[in-house]
C-alpha positions as CSV (number, residue, x, y, z in Angstrom):
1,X,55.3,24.3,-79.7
2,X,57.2,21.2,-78.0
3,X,55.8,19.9,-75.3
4,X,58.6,19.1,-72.4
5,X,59.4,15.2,-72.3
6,X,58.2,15.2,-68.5
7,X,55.0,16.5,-69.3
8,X,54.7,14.0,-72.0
9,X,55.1,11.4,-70.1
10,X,53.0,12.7,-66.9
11,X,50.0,13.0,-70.0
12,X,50.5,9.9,-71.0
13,X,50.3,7.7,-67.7
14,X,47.3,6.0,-66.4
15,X,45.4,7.9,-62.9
16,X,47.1,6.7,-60.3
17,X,46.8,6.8,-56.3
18,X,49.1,9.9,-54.9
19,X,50.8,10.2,-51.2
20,X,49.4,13.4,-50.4
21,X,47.5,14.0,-46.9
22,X,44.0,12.7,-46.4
23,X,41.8,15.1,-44.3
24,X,38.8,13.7,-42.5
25,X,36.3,16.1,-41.2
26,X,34.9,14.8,-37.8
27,X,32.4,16.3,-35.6
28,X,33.5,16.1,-32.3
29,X,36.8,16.3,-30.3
30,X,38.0,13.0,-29.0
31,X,38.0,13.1,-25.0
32,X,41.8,11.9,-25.0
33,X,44.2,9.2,-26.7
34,X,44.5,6.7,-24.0
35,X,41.4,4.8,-25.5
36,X,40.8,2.5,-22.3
37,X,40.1,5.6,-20.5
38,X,36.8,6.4,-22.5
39,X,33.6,4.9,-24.1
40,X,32.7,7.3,-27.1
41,X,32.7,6.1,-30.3
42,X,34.9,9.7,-31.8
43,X,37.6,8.9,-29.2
44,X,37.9,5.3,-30.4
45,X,37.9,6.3,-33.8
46,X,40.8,9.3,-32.8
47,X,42.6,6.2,-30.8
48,X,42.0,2.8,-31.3
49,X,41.3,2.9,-34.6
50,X,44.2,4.8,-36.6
51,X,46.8,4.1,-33.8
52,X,46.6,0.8,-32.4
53,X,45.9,-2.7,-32.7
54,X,44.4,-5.6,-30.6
55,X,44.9,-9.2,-30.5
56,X,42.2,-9.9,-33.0
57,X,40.1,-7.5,-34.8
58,X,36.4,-8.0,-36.2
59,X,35.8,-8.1,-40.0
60,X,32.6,-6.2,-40.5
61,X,32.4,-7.0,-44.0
62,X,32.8,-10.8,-43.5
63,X,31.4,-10.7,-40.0
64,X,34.1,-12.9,-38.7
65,X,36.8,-12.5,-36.2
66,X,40.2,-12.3,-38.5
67,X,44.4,-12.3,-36.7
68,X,45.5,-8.9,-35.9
69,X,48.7,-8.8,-33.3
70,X,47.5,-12.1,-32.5
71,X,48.6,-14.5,-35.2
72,X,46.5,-17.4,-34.4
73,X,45.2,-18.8,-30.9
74,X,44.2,-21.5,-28.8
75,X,41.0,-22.1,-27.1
76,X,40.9,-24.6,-23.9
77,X,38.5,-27.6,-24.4
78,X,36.9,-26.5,-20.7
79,X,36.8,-22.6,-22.4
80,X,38.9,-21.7,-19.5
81,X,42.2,-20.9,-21.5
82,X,43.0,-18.6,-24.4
83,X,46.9,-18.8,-25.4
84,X,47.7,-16.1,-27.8
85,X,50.7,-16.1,-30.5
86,X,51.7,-13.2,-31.6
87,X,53.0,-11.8,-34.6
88,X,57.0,-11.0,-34.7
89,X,57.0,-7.9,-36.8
90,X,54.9,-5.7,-35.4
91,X,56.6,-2.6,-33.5
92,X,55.6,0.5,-31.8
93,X,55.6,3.5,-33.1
94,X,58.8,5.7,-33.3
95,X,58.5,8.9,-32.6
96,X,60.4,12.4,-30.6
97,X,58.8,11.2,-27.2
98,X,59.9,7.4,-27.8
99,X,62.2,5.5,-29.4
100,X,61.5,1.6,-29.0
101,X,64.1,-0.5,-28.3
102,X,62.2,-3.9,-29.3
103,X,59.3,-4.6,-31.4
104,X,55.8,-6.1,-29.2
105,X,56.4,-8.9,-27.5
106,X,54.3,-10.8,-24.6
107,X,55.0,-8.3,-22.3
108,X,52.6,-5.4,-23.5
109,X,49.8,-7.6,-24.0
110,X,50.4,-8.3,-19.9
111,X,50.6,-4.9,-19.0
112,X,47.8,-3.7,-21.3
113,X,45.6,-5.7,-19.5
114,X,46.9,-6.0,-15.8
115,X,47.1,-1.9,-16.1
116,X,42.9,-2.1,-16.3
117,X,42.3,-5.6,-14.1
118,X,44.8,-5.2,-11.1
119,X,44.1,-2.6,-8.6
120,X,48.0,-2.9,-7.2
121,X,49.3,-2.3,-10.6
122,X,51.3,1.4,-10.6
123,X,49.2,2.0,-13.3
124,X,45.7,1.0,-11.8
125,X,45.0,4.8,-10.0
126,X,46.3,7.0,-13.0
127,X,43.0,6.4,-15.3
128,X,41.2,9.4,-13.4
129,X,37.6,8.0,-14.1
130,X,38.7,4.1,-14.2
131,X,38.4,1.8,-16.8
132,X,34.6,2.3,-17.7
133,X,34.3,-0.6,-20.9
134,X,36.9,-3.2,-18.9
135,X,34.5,-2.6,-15.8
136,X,31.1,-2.5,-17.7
137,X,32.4,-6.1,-19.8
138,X,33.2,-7.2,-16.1
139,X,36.8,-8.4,-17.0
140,X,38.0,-7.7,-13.4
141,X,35.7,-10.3,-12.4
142,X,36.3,-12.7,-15.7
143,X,40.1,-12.4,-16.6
144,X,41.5,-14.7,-13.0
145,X,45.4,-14.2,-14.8
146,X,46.8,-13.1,-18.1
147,X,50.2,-15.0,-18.1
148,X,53.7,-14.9,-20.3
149,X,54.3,-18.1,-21.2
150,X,57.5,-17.4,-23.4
151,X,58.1,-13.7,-25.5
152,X,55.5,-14.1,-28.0
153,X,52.9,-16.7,-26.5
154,X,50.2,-15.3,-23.9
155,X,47.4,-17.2,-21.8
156,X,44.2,-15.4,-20.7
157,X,43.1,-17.8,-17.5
158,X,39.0,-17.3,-16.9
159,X,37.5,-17.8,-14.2
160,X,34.4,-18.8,-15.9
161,X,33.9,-19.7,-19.4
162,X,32.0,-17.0,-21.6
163,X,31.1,-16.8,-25.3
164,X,32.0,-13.5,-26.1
165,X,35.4,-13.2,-24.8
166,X,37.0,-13.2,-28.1
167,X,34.4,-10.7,-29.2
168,X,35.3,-8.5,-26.7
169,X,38.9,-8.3,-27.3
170,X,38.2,-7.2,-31.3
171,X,36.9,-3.2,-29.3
172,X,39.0,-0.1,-28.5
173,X,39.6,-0.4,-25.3
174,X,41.3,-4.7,-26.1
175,X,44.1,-2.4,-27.7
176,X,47.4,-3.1,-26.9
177,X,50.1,-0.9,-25.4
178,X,54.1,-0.5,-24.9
179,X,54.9,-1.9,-21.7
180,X,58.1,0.2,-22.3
181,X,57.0,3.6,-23.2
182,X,54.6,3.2,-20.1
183,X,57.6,1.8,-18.0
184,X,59.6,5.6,-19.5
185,X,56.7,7.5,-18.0
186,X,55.9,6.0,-15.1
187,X,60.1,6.6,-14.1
188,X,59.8,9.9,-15.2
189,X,56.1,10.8,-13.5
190,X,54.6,11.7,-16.4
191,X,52.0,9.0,-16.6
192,X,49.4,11.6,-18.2
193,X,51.7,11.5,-21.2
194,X,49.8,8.4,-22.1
195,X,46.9,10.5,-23.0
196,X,48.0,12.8,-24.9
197,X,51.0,11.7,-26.6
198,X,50.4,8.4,-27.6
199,X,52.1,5.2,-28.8
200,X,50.4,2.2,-30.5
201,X,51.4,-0.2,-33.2
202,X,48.9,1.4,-35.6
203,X,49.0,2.3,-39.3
204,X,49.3,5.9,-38.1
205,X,51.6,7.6,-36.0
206,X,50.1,10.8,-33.6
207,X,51.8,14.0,-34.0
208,X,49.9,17.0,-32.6
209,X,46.3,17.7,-31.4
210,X,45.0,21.2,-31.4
211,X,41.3,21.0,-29.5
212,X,38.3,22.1,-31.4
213,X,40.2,22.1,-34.4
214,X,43.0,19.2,-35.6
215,X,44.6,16.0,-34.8
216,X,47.8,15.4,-36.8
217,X,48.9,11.9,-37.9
218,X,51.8,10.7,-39.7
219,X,51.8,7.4,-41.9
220,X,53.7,4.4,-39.7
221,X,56.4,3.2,-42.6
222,X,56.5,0.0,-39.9
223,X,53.1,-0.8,-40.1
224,X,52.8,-4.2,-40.3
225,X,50.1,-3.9,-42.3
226,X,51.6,-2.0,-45.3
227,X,52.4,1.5,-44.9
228,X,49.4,3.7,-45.5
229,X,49.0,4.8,-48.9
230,X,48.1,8.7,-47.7
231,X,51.6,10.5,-46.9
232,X,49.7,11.8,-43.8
233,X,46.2,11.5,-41.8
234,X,44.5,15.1,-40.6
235,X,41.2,15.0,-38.6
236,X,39.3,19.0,-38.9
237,X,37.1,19.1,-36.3
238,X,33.9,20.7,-37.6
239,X,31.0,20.1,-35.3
240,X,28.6,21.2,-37.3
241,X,27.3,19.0,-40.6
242,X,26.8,21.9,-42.9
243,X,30.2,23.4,-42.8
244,X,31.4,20.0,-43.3
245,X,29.6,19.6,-46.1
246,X,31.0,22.9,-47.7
247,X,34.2,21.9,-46.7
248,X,34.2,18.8,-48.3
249,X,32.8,20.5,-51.7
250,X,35.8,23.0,-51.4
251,X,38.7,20.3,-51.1
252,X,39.4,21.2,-47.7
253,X,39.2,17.7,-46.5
254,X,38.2,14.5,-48.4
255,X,35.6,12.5,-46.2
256,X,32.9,14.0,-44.1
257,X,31.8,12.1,-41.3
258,X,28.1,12.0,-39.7
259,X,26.6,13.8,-42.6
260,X,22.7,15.5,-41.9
261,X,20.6,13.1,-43.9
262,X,20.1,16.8,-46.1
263,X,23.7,16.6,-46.8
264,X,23.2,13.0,-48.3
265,X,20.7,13.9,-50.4
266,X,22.6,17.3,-51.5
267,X,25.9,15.2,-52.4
268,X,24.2,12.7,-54.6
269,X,23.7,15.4,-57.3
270,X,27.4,16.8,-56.8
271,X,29.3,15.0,-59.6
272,X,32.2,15.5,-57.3
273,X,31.3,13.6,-54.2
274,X,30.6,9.7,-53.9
275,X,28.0,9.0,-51.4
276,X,29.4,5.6,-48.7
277,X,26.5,3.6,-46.7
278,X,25.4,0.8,-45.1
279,X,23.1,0.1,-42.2
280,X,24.0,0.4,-39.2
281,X,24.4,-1.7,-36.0
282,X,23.7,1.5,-33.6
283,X,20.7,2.9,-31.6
284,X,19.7,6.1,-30.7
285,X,17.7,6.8,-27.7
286,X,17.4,9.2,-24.8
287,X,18.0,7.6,-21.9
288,X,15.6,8.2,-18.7
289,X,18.0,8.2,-15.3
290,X,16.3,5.5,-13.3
291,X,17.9,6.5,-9.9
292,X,16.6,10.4,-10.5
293,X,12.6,11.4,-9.2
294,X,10.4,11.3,-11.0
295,X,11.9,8.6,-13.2
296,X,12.8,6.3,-10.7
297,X,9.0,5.5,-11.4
298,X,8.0,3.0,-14.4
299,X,4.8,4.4,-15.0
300,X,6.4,8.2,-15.5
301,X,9.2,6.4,-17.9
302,X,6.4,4.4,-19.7
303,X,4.4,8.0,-20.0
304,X,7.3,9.5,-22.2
305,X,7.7,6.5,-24.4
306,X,3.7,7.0,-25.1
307,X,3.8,10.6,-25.1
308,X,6.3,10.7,-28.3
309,X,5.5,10.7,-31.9
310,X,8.5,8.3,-32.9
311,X,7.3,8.8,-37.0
312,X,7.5,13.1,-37.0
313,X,10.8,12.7,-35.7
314,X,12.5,10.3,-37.8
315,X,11.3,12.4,-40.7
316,X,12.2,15.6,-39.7
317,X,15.3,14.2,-38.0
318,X,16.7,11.4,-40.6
319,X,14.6,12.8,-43.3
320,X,13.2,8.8,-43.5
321,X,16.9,7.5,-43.8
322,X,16.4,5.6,-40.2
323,X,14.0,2.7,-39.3
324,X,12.3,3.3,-35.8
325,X,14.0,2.0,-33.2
326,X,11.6,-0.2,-30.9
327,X,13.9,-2.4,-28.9
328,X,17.6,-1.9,-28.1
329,X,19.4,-3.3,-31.1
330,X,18.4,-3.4,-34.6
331,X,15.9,-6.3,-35.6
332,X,18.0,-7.9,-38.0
333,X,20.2,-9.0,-35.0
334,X,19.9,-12.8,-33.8
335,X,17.4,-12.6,-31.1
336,X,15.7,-9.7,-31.1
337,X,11.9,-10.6,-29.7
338,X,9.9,-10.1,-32.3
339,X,7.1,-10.4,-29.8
340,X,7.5,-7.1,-28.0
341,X,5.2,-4.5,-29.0
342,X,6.2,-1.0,-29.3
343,X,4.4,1.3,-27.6
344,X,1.9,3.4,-29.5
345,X,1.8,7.3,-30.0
346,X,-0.9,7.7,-27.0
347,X,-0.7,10.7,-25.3
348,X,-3.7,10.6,-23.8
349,X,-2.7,7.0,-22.4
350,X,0.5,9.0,-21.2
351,X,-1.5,11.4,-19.1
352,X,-3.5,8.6,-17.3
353,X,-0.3,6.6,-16.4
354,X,1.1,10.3,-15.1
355,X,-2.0,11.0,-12.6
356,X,-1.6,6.9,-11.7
357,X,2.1,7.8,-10.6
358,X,1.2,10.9,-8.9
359,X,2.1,13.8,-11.3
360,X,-1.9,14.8,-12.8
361,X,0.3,17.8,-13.2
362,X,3.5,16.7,-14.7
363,X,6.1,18.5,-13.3
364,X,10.0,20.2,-14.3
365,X,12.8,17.9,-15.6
366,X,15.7,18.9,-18.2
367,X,17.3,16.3,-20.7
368,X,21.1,17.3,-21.9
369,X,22.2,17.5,-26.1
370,X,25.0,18.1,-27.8
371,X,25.5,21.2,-29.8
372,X,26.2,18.7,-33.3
373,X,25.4,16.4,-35.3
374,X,26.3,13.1,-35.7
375,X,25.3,9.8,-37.1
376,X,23.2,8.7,-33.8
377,X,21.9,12.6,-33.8
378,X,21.9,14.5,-37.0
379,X,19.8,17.4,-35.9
380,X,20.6,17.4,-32.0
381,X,18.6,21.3,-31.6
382,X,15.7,19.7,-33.8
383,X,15.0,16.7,-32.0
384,X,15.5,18.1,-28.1
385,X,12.6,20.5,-29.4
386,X,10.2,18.1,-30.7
387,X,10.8,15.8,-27.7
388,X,9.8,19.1,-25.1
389,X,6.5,20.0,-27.9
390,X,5.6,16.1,-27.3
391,X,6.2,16.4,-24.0
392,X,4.2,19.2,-22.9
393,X,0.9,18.0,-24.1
394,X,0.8,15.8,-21.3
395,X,1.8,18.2,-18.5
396,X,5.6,17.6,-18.5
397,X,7.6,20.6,-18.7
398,X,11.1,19.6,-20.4
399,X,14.1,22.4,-19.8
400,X,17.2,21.8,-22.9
401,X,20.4,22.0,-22.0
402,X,23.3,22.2,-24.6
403,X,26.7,20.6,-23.4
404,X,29.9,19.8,-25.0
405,X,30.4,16.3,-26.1
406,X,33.2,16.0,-23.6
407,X,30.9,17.5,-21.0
408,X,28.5,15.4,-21.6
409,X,30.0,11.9,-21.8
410,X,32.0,12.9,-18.4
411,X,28.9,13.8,-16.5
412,X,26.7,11.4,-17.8
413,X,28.8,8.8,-17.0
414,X,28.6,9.9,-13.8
415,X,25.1,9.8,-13.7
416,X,24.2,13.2,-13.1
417,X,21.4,14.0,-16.1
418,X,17.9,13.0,-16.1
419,X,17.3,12.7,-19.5
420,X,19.7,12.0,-22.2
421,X,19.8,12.0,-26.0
422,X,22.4,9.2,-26.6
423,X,23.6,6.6,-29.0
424,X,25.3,3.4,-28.5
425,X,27.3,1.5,-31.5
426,X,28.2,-2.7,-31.3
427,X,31.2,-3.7,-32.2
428,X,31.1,-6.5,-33.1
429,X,27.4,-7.8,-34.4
430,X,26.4,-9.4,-30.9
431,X,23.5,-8.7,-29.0
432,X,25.7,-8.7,-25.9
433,X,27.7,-5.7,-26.9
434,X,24.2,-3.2,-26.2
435,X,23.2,-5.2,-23.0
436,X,26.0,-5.8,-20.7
437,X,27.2,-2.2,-21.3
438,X,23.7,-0.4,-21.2
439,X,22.1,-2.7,-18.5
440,X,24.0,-4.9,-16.7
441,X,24.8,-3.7,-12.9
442,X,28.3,-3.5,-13.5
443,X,27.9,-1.0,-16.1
444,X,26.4,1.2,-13.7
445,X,29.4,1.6,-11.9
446,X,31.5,2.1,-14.9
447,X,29.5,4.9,-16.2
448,X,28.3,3.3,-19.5
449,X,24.9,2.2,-18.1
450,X,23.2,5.5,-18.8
451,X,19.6,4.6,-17.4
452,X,21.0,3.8,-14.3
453,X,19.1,1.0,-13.9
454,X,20.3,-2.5,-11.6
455,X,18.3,-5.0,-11.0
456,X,19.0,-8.7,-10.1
457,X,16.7,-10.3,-12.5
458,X,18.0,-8.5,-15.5
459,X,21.6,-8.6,-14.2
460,X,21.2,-12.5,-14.2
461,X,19.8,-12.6,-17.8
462,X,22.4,-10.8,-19.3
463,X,25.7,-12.8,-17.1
464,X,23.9,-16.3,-18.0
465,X,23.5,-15.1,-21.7
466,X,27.3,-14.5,-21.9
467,X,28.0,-17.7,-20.3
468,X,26.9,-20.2,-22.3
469,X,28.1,-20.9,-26.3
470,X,24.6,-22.8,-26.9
471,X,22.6,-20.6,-29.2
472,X,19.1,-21.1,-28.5
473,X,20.1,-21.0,-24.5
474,X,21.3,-17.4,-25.6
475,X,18.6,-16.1,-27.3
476,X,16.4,-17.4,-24.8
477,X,17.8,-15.3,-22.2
478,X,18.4,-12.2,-24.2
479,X,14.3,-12.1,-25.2
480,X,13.9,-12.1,-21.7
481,X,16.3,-9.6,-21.0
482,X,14.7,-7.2,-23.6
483,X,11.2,-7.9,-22.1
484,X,12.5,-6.3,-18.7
485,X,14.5,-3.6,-20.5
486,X,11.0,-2.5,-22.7
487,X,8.3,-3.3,-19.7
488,X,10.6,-0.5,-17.4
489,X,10.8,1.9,-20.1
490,X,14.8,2.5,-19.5
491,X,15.0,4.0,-22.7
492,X,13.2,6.1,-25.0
493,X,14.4,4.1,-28.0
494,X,14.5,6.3,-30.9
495,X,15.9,5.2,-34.3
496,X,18.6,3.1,-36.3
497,X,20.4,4.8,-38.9
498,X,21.9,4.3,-41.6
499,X,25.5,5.1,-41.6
500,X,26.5,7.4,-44.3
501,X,30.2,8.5,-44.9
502,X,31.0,11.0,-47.5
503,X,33.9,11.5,-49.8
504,X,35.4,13.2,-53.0
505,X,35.9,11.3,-56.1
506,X,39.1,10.6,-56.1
507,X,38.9,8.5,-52.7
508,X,39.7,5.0,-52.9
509,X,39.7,2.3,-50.3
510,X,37.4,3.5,-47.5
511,X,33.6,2.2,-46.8
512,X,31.5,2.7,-44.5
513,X,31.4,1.1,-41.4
514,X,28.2,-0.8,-39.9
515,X,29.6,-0.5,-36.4
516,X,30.8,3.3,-36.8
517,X,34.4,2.0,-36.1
518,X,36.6,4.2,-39.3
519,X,40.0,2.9,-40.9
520,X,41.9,4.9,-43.5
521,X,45.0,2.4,-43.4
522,X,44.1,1.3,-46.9
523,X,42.4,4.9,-48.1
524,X,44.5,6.5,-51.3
525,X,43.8,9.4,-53.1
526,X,43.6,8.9,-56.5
């Protein structure tokens, strides 16, 4: 029998990468597309991530700060000044809604920024819940002007110099939009467009978004950056791990994100799945609503940190694939206070600081879950139920309630809950990244600072930390500020995970990502 010439030949040729789709399956719905909008880390990675691009971006594996739209800049001796120069080939995305005229220029990275920063910009009021990370970062009061000083050269003017500036700029909501498309929808009053049909200059283009089940992405042939090996980008949202998992082991998608720590050990004996990790720069915690009775009491907050056992959770939990989390960031971050002791597993210390604030009888509070998991929570029904058990050996009687991730990021931010299970991801490596968005008074405003908590002292800490470039000043100030944080309780710190990612065999060019940030612009499928 011959064998056809095509065949042959097909036979004979090395394994190569193929343009076929690349399905991710995620575990939440992304609360929108207009990135500056938000603060959770699966509508950055729906957004920011695979659709647009900021002046510079962090380099996790390198841990530096590396050109992006931005192709080199300028830093004032005083640190008053940033002039940007940007790239000349990057363009927006083309697509049935929009059809750019030029590629980026000066003028986007004006608007971008004005739009969150300028309360008389048209655009200001059309962010329904504000600008929660521009507000919590405090670039209203930072940013004095952002100024075009010719078509591709830009100058951020501070009001006061501040070390993490540049840092700042590398997270979602530093991306950069069309001044163009926004100018289009502002003439045509359909500002809300913005949200949910979406232009960036991104390796992937947006093209449809079915809630609770896909987001669509096509592969941006313009990308500065190469166009994407993949001939498309799907996201299946599958909240819960195990059908992921099964998912993944059928060929229904190629990477599962936020696997249980079960799945991980289940896929490391599947021949066909590869197993992607790395530690992560994330905490988990449930935070305690400061401005809510009875936690608006130190002793009650200090109580539930004595009153759980940390150890029982992270095994049953992260099956012993987390470290306990004592502190707000992880301890291999510059300046973490080794100093600070955790507090013990003590219940019977817990009940004596209860009767000393009043409640010999605890009393009725509710803390809020999602219904799955993710890398922050693997087993959200698991850990709400040994958190009430704990709990209620010292009198406290703890109601679960189950809310939608959307739900719960809106009200939260809003500061309706008492109690909280939440995570919080840096994006960049600095300590800054966890305390002026968790703690800083600002923050409370913005929604982001989920323990509610303002306080002067702390406030000062954290705003003098970010204002000086001297190292040992820094840390200085940020042990302090973790003293405060820890002495009040504000969180129940939980654990840092690991962040595992996993993937079929014949996926090439994704890792894992310390800071839970994803990019498939380089992924092929082999």
């Amino acid at each position: 029998m011959k064998i056809p010439r095509l065949a042959l030949l097909a036979a004979l040729l090395p394994l190569a990468a193929v343009a076929r789709p690349l399905t991710v399956c995620t575990d939440a719905n992304p609360e929108g597309f207009d990135v500056v909008q938000y603060n959770s880390l699966v509508t950055t990675n729906a957004s920011a991530d695979v659709l647009m691009n900021r002046l510079v971006e962090y380099d996790a594996a390198s841990g530096k700060l590396r050109p992006s739209l931005a192709r080199s800049w300028d830093v004032g001796a005083d640190g008053l000044s940033y002039t940007f120069h940007l790239r000349a080939d990057a363009a927006f995305h083309n697509t049935d809604y929009f059809k750019p005229t030029r590629k980026l220029n000066a003028d986007d990275v004006v608007f971008s920024f004005e739009r969150m920063l300028n309360p008389e910009h048209p655009w200001y009021k059309t962010a329904p819940s504000g600008y929660p990370h521009a507000q919590a970062m405090q670039f209203p009061k930072l940013i004095k002007a952002v100024r075009k000083l010719d078509a591709q050269t830009v100058r951020f003017e501070l009001n006061y110099p501040e070390a993490t500036f540049l840092s700042s700029l590398t997270m979602g909501f530093a991306s950069i939009y069309s001044a163009e498309y926004a100018a289009q929808l502002l003439a045509a009053g359909r500002t809300a467009d913005l949200n949910s049909k979406p232009i960036g200059t991104g390796p992937f283009v947006f093209k449809s978004f079915a809630k609770d089940a896909l987001v669509r992405y096509l592969p941006n042939a313009s990308y500065f950056g190469g166009k994407p090996k993949v001939s498309g980008l799907i996201y299946a949202i599958t909240p819960d791990s195990s059908v992921r998992l099964q998912k993944l082991r059928a060929g229904e998608c190629q990477i599962a994100l936020s696997p249980k720590p079960q799945d991980v050990q289940a896929a490391k004996s599947d021949a066909r799945l590869q197993l992607l990790s790395t530690p992560a720069f994330m905490t988990a915690f449930v935070a305690l609503n400061s401005q809510k009775k009875p936690l608006d009491n130190p002793l009650v907050r200090q109580a539930i940190n004595l009153a759980f056992d940390k150890s029982h959770y992270l095994k049953v939990v992260f099956d012993n694939t987390a470290t306990p989390a004592n502190l707000i960031y992880p301890p291999n971050t510059w300046s973490y206070d080794k100093t600070v002791k955790p507090y013990p597993h003590d219940p019977a210390q817990a009940k004596r600081l209860l009767a000393q604030a009043g409640y010999p009888n605890g009393f009725d509070i509710s803390v809020w879950v999602r219904p799955g998991g993710s890398t922050l929570n693997p087993n959200p029904k698991a850990g709400a139920e040994l958190l009430q058990a704990d709990l209620a050996k010292i009198g406290i009687r703890l109601q679960i309630k189950v809310l939608e991730w959307g739900e719960l990021i809106r009200r939260g931010k809003a500061g309706e809950h008492e109690m909280l299970f939440m995570g919080w991801a840096g994006d960049n490596g600095d300590p800054d990244n966890f305390l002026t968005p968790q703690f800083s008074c600002s923050a409370v405003q913005s929604g982001t600072n989920f323990a509610r908590y303002c306080e002067p002292k702390l406030d000062k800490l954290i705003a003098d930390g970010k204002r000086t470039s001297d190292f040992k000043a820094r840390t200085k100030l940020y042990q302090a500020a973790q003293r405060i944080v820890h002495d009040q309780a504000l969180w129940l710190p939980l654990a840092h995970p690991t962040a595992f990612a996993l993937a079929r065999k014949e996926v090439a060019g994704f890792a894992a990502n310390p800071y839970g940030r994803v990019s498939f612009a380089g992924a092929s499928l082999k």
